[in-house]
NULOSE-620415 format. One record per atom (N, C-alpha, C): residue in one letter; x, z, y. Coordinates in steps of 0.2 Angstrom, whole numbers, plus 5000, padded with zeros to 4 digits. Last residue first. Layout:
<recs>
aXZY ...
</recs>
This chain:
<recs>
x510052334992 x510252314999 x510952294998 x509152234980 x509952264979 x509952264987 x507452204979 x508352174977 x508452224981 x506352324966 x506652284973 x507552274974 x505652224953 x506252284956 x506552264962 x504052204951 x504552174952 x505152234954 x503352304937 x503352284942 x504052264945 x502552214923 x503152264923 x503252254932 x500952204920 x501352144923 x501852224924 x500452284904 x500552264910 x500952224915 x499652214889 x500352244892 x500152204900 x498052294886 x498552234886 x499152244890 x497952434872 x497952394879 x498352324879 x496752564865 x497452504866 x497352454872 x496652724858 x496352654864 x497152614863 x496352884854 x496552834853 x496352774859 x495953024859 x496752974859 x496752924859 x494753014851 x494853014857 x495252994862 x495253074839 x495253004838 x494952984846 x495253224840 x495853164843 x495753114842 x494253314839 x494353264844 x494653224845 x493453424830 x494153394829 x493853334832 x493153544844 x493053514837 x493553454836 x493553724849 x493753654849 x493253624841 x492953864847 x492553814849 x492853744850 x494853904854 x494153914852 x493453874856 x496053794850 x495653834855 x494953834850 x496753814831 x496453744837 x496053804843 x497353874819 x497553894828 x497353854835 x497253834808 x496653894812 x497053934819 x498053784803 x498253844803 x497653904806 x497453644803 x497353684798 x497653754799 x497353624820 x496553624814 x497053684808 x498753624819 x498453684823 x497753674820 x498853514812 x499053574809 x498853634813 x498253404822 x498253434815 x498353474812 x499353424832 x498653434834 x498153444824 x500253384824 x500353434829 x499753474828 x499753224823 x500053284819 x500053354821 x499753184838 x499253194832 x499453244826 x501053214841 x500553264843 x499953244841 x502353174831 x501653154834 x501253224837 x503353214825 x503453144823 x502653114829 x503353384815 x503753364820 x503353274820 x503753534808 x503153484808 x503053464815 x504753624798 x504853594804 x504353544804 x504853804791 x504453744790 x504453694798 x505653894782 x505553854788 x505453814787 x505153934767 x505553984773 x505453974781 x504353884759 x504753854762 x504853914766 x503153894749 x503653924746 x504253904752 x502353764754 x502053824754 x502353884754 x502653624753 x502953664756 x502853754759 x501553574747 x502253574743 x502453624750 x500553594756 x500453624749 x501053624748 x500753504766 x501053584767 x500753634761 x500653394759 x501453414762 x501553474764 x499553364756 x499853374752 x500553424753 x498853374768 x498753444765 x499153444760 x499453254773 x499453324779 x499553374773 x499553144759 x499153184768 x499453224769 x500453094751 x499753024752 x499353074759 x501953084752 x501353124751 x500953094756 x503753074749 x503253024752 x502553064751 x505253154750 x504553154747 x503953114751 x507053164745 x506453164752 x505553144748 x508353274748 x507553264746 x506953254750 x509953194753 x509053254756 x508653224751 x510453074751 x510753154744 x510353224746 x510453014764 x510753024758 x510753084755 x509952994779 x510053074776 x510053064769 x509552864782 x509852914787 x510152984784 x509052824771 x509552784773 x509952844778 x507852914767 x508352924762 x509052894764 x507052874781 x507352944782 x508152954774 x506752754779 x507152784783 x507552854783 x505752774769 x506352764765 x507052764770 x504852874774 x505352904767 x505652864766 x504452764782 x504652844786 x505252854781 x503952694772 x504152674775 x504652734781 x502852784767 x503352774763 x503852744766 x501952814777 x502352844774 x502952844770 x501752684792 x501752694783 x502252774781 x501152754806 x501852714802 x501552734795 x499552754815 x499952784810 x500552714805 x498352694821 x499252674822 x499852704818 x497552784818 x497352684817 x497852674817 x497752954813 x497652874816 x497552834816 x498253054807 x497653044804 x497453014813 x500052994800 x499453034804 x498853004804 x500453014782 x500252974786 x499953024793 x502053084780 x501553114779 x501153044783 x503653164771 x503253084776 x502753104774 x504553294770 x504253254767 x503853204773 x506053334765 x505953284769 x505253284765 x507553434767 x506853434764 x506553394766 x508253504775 x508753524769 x508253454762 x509053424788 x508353444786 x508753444780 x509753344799 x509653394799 x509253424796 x509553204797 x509953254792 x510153304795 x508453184801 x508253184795 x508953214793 x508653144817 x508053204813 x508353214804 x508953024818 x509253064822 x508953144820 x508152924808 x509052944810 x509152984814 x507052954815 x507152984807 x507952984807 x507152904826 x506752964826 x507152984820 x507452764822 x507752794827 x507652864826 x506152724814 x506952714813 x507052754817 x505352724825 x505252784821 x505852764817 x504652694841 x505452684836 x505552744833 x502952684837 x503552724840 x504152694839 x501952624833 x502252584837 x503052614844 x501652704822 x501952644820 x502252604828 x501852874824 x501452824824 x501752764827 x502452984810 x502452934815 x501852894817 x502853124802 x502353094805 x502353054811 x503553254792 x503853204797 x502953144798 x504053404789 x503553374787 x503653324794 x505653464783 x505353434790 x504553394786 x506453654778 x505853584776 x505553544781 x508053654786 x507153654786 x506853614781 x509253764787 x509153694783 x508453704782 x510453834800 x509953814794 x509753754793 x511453814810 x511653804802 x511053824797 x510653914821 x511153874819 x511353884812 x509153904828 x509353924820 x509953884817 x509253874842 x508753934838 x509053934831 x510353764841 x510453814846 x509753874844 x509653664832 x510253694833 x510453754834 x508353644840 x508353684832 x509153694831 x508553594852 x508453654852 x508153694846 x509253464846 x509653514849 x509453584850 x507953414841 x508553434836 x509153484839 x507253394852 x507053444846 x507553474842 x507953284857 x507953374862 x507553404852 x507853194851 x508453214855 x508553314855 x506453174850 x506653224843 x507553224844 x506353144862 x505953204860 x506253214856 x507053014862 x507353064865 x507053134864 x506352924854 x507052984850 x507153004856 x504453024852 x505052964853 x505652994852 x503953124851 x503553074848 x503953014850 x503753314849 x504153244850 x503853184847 x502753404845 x502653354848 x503053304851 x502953514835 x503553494842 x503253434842 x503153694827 x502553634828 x502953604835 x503853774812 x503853774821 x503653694823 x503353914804 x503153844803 x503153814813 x503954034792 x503854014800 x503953954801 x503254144784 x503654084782 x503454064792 x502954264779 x503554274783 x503754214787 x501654324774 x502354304769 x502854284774 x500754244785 x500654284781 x501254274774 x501554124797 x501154144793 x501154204788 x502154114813 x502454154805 x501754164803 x502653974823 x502053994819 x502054034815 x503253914836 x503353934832 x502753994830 x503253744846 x502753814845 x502953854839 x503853684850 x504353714849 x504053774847 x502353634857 x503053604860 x503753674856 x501253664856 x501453614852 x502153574853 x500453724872 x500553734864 x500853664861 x501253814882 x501053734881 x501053744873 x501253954892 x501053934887 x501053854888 x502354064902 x502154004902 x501753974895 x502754184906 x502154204902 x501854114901 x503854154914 x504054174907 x503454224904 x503654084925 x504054054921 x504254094915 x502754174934 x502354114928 x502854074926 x503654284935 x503154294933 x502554254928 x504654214942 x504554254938 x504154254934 x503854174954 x504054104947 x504254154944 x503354294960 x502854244956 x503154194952 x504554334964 x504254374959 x503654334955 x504754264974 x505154244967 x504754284961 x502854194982 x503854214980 x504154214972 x502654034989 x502854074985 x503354114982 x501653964999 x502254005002 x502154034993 x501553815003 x501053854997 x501753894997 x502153725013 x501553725012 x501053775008 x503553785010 x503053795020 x502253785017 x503653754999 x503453835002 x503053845008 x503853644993 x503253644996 x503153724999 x505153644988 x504953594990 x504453604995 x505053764978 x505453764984 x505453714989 x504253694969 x503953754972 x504353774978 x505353634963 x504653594964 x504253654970 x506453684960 x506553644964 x505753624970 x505553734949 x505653794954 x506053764957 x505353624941 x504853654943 x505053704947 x506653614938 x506553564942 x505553584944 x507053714929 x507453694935 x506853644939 x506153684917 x506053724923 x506453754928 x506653574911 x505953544917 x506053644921 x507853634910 x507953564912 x507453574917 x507253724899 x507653774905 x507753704911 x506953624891 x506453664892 x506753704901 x508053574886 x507653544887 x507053574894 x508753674878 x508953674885 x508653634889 x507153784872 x507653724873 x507953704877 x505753854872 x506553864870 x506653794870 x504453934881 x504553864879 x505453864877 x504754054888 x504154054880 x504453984877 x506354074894 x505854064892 x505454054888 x506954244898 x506754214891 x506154154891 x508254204912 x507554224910 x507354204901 x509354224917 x509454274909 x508754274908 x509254144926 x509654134923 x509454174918 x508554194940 x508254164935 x508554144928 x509454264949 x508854294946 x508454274939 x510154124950 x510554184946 x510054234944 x509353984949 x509554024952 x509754094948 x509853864935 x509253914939 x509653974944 x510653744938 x510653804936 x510053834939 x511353554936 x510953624942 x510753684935 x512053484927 x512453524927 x511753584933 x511153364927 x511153424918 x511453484920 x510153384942 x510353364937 x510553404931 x508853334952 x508853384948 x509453364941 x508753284965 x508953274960 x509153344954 x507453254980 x507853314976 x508253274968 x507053164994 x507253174987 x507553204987 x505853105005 x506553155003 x506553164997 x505352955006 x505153005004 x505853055003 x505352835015 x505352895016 x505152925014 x505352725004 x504552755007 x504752815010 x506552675001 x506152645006 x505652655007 x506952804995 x507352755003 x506852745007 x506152804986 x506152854990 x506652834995 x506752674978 x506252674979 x505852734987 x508052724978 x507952664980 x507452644984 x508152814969 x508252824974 x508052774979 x507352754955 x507052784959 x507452804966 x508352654955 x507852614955 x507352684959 x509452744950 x509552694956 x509052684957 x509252804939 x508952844943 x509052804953 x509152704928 x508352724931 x508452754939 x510352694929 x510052634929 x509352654933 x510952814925 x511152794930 x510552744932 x509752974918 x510152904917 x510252844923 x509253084924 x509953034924 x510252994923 x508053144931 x508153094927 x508853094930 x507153244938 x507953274932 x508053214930 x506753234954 x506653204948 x507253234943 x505353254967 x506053274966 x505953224955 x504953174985 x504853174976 x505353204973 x503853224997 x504453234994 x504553234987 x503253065007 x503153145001 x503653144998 x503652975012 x503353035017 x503653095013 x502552855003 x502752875009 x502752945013 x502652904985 x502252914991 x502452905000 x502952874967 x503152884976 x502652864981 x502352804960 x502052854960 x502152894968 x503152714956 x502452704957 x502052744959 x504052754948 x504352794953 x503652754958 x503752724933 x503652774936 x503752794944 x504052584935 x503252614935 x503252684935 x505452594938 x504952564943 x504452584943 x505952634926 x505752684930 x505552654936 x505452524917 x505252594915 x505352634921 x506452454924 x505952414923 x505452494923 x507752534920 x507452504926 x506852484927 x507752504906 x507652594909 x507652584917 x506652364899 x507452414902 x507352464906 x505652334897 x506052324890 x506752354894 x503852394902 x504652344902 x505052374896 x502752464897 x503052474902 x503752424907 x502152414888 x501852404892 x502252414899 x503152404878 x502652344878 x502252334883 x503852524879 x504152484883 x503552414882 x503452674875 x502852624878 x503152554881 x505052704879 x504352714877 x503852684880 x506352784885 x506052714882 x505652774878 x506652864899 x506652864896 x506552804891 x506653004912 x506552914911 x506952894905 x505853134921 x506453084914 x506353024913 x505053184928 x505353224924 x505853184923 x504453184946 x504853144937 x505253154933 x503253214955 x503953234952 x504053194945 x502753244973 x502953174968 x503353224961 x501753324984 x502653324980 x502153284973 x500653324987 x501053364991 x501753344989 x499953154985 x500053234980 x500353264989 x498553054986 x499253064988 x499353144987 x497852954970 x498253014974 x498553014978 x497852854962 x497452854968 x497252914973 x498452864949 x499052844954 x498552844961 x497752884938 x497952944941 x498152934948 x497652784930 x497152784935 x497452864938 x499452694933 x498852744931 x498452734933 x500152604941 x499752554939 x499252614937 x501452694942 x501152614947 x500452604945 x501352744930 x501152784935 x501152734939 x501752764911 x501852754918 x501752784925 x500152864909 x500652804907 x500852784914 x499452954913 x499352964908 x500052924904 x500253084925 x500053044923 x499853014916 x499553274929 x499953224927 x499653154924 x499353394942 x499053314939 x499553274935 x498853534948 x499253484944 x499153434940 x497853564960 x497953544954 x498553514954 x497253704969 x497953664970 x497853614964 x496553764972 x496753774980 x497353724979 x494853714968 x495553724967 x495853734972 x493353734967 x493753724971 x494353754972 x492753674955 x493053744955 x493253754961 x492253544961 x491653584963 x492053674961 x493653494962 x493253494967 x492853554966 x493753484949 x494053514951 x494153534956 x492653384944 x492553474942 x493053494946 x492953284952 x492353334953 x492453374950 x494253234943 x494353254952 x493553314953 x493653224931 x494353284932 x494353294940 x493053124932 x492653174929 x493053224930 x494153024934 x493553054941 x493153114939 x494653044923 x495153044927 x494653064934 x493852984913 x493853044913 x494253074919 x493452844918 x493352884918 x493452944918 x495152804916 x494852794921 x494152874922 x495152824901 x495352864905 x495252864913 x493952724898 x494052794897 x494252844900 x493652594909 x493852644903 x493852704901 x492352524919 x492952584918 x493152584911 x492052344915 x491952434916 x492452454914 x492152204920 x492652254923 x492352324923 x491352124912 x492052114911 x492552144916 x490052184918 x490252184910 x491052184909 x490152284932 x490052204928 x490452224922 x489352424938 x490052374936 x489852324933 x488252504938 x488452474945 x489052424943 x488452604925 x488152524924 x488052474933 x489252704931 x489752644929 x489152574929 x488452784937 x488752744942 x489252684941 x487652824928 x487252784934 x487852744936 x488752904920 x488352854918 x487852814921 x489153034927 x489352944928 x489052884926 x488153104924 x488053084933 x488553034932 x488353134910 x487753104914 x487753094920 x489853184912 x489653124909 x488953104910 x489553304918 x489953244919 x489853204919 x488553384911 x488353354917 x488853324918 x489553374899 x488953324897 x488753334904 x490553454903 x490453404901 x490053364900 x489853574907 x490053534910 x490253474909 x489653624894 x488953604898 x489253544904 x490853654888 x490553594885 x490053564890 x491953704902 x491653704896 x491253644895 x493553674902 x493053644905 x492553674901 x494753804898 x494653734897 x493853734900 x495953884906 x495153894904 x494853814905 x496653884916 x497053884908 x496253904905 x496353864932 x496753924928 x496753944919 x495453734922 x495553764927 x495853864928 x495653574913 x495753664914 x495653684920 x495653444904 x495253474911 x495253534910 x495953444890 x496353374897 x496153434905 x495353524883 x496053544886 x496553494889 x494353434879 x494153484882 x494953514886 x494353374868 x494653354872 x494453384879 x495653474855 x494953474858 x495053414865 x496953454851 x496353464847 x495653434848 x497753394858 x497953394854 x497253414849 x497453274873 x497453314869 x497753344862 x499053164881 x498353184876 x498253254875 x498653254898 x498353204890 x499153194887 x498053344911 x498553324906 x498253274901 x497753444927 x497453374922 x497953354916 x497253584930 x497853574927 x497453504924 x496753684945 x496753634941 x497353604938 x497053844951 x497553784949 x496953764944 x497153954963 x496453954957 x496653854958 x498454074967 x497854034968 x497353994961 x499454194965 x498754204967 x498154124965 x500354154958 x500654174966 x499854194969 x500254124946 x500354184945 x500454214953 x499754004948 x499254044944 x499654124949 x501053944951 x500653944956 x499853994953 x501553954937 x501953984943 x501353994950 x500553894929 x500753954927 x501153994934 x501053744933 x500253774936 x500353854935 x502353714931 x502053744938 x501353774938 x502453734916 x502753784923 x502353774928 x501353614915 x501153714911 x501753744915 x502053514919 x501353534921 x501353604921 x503553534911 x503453524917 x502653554922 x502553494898 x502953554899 x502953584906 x502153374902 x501653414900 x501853484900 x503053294903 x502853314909 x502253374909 x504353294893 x504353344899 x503753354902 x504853114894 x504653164892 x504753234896 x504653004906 x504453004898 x504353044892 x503653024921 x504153034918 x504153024909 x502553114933 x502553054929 x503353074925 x501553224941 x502153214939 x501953164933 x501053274957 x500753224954 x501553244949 x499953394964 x500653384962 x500653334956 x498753394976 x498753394969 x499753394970 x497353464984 x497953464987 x498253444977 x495753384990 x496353434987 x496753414987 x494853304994 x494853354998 x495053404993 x495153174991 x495353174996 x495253265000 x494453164978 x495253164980 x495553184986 x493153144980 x493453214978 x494253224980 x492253044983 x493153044985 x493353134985 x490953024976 x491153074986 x491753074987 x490852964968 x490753014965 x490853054972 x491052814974 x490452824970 x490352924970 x492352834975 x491952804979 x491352834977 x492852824961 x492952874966 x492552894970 x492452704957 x492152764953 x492152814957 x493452634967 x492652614967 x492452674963 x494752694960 x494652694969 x493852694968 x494652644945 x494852744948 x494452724955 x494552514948 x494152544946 x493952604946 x495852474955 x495352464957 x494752474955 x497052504948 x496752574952 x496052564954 x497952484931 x497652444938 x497152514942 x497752434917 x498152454919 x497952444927 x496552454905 x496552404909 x496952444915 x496452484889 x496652544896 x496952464900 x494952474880 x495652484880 x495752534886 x493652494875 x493852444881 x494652454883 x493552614868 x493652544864 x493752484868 x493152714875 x493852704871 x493852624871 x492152734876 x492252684880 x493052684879 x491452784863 x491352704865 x491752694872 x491852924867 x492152884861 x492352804862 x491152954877 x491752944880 x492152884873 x489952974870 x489952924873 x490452884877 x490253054860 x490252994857 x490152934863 x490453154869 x490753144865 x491053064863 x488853164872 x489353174877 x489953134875 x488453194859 x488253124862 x488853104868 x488853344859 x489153294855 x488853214856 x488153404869 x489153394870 x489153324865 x486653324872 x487053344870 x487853334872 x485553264885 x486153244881 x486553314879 
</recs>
């Protein structure tokens, strides 16, 4: 087997959707030696952040000495950057012996319950991590978190970034319901910590850590990094960003007795942190600075906007704008678009990609008297905006993941992978809320 059979053969299993549920993660598991059970993981769920949140602490615990598995999704380019180890993507070889020692174990399944994708990928992530022999991984969820294939963890520490709307067809339709399936993730015993605030969710998680004995930390707007840490420059800009890394060095004060670190080490990997595609600013040849942000809901382009204020107050961006249709992308465009001098709508290169046009006429509703431009691709948009001073390319991490192809900033050796991304599902049963003591 070649990488790229390898490839198409995770492709095909796209197309089984995501059957919400652990009882195939746990048997696949089974099957592979229960890798899980001979590492130590930090599991984190939540709407937005966790990917950032993940790149703090693997970065911090990197830098205290030890040798960090880092699981994440989605990719942006390659699919090879879900499965890291010390920030050294999987290579290709290993991928394909992955992929051929599961493919014995999935035809052991019946037709109308093989694993999916992430399923799979998610056991192909506990073996390698295993056989690097990690002394810690960081684990984040794909969706939600009750019901992930992730969720067949017990971590050292639970953490939840935020709570939030999104995915509400799978997740529920109220910020209680939403943070149910994330607090799915609590653990009797284990200590969760979480920066969510909004009242409604953050009752459903205390509630929850009640009644599993878990200790719980809250991280709120008003906590502070410690005064060492206060004048740090993070790589990651936005008060958003200073938000998850309070609560990443909550996260590390949690666990000392168990993973003793010092400060010189959060130092150290709180301000050599990389996440690409988060605030990622680009200066091309001529000066022009193109800043790439994987918001993909309106709290993400909540925080993007606030951390374009506070980076370049009172300018005026050319936005190349890309949604995918099952986002609340009215909402995005209203809260984005009159902050722009310059609009253009682009489709993303998905199956779920929003109408451009329909982006562009959002956006002419929210931000009157902006020029806005509807353009049939990607290449169109950053051809017109070639002569652009600042350029803000925002709406998807498809996108995102695109423009790092065209800038020729994709990992080395990445091929273009994100159709990958792709998969659909049947809405999950939302979990019941427990009554009110």
């Amino acid at each position: 087997m070649t990488y790229t059979e390898a490839v198409k053969f995770l492709y095909r299993l796209r197309w089984l959707g995501a059957k919400f549920g652990l009882e195939n993660t746990r048997r696949l598991a089974a099957l592979a030696g229960r890798p899980h059970e001979r590492l130590r993981f930090i599991h984190v769920a939540g709407t937005n952040g966790k990917g950032s949140t993940c790149a703090m602490l693997e970065s911090i615990y990197r830098a205290a000495g030890l040798r960090v598995g880092l699981y994440t999704s989605p990719h942006l380019v390659s699919f090879r950057e879900r499965i890291q180890v010390n920030r050294r993507l999987i290579p290709e070889a290993d991928v394909v012996r992955l992929v051929g020692a599961m493919q014995p174990w999935l035809a052991t399944f019946p037709a109308e319950h093989q694993p999916t994708f992430f399923e799979v990928v998610t056991v192909m992530a506990l073996r390698y991590f295993e056989e690097q022999r990690c002394d810690l991984v960081v684990w984040e969820t794909g969706m939600g978190g009750r019901l992930d294939a992730t969720n067949i963890v017990t971590p050292l520490a639970s953490v939840i970034t935020n709570i939030g709307f999104d995915h509400q067809q799978w997740l529920g339709n109220t910020l209680a319901q939403i943070a149910a399936e994330k607090a799915g993730i609590i653990k009797p015993g284990v200590p969760v910590l979480t920066a969510t605030d909004a009242p409604e969710a953050l009752e459903v998680i205390e509630r929850t850590a009640r009644e599993r004995g878990a200790p719980l930390t809250v991280i709120g707007p008003e906590t502070l990094l410690p005064p060492e840490l206060a004048s740090l420059q993070l790589p990651l800009p936005g008060a958003h960003q200073r938000r998850n890394a309070a609560l990443a060095i909550a996260t590390v004060q949690a666990l000392q007795e168990q993973i003793p670190v010092s400060r010189e080490a959060v130092v150290r990997g709180l301000s050599t942190v990389q996440w690409p595609g988060r605030m990622q600013t680009v200066t091309r040849p001529g000066g022009q600075r193109v800043i790439l942000d994987a918001a993909h809901n309106p709290a993400g382009i909540e925080a993007l906007a606030g951390a374009l204020r506070t980076a370049y107050p009172g300018a005026r961006f050319a936005l190349v704008l890309g949604i995918l249709r099952d986002k609340d992308w009215r909402a995005m465009c209203e809260r984005l678009a009159p902050l722009a001098r310059r609009i253009l709508t682009v489709p993303v290169g998905s199956e779920r990609t929003a109408d451009a046009a329909e982006l562009a006429e959002a956006c002419r509703h929210a931000a009157p008297g902006v020029e806005v431009c509807c353009c049939a691709s990607l290449d169109e948009a950053l051809e017109r905006v070639a002569e652009e001073r600042l350029v803000v390319v925002t709406g998807s991490s498809y996108l995102v993941g695109e423009v790092l192809e065209r800038l020729g900033l994709a990992p080395e050796g990445a091929r273009q992978e994100r159709a990958l991304n792709e998969w659909a599902a049947a809405p999950s049963q939302p979990l019941a809320l427990p009554a009110k003591p």
